[in-house]
N, C-alpha and C positions, 0 to 999 in steps of 0.2 A: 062843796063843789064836787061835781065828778068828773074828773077829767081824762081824756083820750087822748094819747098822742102815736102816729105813724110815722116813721119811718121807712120811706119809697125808695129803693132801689129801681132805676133806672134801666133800662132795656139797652139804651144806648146813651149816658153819662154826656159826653160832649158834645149830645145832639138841643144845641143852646134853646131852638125852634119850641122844640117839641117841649123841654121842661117847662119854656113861660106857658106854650098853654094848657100845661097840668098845673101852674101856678095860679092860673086865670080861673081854670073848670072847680079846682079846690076849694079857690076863695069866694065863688060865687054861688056854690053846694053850702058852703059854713054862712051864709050871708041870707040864705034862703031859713035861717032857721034864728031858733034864739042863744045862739053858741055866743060866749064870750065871757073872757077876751081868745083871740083867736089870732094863733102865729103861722102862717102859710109862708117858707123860706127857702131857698137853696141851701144845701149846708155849705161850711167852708172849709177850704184847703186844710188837713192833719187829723179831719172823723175816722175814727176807727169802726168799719162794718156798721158806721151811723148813715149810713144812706144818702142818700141826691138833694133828697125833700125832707125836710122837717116840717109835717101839720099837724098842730098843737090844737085840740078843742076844750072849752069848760062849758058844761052845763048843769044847771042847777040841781039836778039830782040824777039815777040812774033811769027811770022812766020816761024822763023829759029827752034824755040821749037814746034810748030804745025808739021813740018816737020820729026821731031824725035821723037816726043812721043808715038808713037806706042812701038819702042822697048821698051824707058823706060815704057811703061804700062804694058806689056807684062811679065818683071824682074820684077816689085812690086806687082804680083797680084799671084794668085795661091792658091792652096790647103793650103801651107804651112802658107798663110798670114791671119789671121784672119780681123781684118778691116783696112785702112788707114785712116789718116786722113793729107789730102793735101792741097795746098795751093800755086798758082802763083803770082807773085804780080812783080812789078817795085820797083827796090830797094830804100828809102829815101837819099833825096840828102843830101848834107854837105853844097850849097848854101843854105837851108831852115831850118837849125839846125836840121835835121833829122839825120844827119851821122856822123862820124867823126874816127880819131883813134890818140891814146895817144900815142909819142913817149917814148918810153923803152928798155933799153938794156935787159929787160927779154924778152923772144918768148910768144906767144900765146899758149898753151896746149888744150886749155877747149874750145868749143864751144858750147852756148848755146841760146836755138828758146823757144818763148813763142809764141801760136796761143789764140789769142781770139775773142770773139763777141762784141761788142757793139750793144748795144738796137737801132732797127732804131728811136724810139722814140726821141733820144738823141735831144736835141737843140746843135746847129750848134756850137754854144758859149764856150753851156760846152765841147761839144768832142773837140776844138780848146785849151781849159784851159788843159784838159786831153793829148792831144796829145805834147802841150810843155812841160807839167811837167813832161812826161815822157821821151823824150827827151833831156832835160835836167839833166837828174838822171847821167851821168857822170863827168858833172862841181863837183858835189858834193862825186862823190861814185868813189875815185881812180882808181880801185882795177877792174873796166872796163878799158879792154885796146882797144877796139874796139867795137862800135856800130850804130845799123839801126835801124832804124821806118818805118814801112811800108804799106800802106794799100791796101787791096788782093784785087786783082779782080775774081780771081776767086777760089773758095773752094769748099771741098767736107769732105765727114767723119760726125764725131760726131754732128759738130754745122757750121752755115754759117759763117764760121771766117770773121772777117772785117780787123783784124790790126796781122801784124808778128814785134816783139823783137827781136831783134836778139843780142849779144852781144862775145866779145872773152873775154878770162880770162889765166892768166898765169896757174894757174892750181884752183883744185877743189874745194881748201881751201878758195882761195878768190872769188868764185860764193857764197859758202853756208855760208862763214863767213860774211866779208865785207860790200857783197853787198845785203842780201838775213838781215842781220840784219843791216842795214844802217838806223838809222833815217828819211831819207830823204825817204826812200822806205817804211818802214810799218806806218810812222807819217803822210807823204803825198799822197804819191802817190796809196797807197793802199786801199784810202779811196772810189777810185771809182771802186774798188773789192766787199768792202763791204756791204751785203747785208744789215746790221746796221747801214750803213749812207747813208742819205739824197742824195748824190752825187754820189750814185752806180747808173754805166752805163755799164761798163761791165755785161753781163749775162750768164748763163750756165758756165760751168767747162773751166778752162784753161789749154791747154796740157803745161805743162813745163817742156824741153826734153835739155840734155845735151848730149855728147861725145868728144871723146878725137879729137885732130885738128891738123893732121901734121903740115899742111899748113894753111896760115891765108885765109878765105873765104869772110869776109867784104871789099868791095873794095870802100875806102871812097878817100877824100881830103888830103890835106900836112896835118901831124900830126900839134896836138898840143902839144905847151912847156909839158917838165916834171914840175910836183908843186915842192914847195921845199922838201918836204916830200919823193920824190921821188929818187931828186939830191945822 
């Protein structure tokens, strides 16, 4: 799949009017086409520089989306939108421990997209150490029920994004609880955030943007077991 996701910064945030019908013009531009599955959302209360609107598109390959993106450029752009910042990329596979999803009798609610940069400086080694240990942050952090690794080919907006996070969550509490203070995330893994350790490769701001998730949007491999903690 190839997929595209924006991130709409808002001209005027509070102005409720005018987002539903950048929500209406979005979802009826993605509707017009063979996009799918397809997330058109508000984001919710605690996004970091992750924007107003969350529109998530999948199409079957990169041509099929060259073919359609006029309209979707057409629905995200406007008076109403102050900046986006976007991002296409090929989704991480689950043969290369990029993907995966937890089997659970609870539904997905919460979908949440981190964009970030990596320094083209990076040695090949450390972004290879960075990009398993951030993939693997679900062996250890339950409370993901679904997740991708990805790296963009193509971005626009604030910074030249290199890599998309993607992850689902049964609801809010365990994005911001869970996994947002997991040992495994602020002990490990977020040491290559940190501009105070040695091992920062990430640079510039990361957008990190949540919304609610009818539908599941991660389209990985056969889940895995539930842990016992789960049973």
């Amino acid at each position: 799949m190839y997929k595209v996701t924006r991130l709409l910064h808002m001209s005027d945030p509070a102005d409720e009017p005018t987002a539903a019908r950048v929500l209406e013009r979005i979802t009826a531009a993605a509707e017009s086409t063979p996009a799918g599955p397809v997330l058109v959302a508000r984001t919710l209360p605690g996004v970091r520089n992750g924007g107003d609107i969350v529109a998530h598109f999948q199409f079957a390959s990169a041509p099929e989306w060259a073919r359609c993106r006029a309209s979707i450029d057409e629905a995200t752009s406007g008076p109403q939108i102050r900046h986006v910042d976007s991002v296409e990329y090929v989704g991480g596979s689950p043969a290369d421990g990029r993907a995966g999803r937890r089997r659970s009798s609870r539904p997905s609610t919460i979908y949440r997209i981190l964009l970030l940069r990596v320094e083209d400086s990076a040695a090949p080694a450390e972004l290879d150490r960075f990009e398993h240990a951030t993939a693997q942050m679900p062996e250890h952090i339950s409370a993901i029920q679904a997740w991708q690794l990805s790296r963009v080919c193509h971005a626009e907006g604030t910074s030249r994004w290199t890599h998309v996070w993607e992850q689902e969550f049964t609801d809010v509490d365990a994005l911001l609880g869970p996994y947002m203070n997991h040992p495994v995330h602020w002990g490990h893994v977020d040491r290559w955030f940190d501009p105070e350790c040695p091992e920062q490769i990430v640079k510039d701001r990361v957008c990190h943007s949540f919304c609610e998730l009818p539908v599941p949007v991660i389209d990985t491999a056969p889940a895995i077991p539930l842990s016992a903690e789960e049973r």
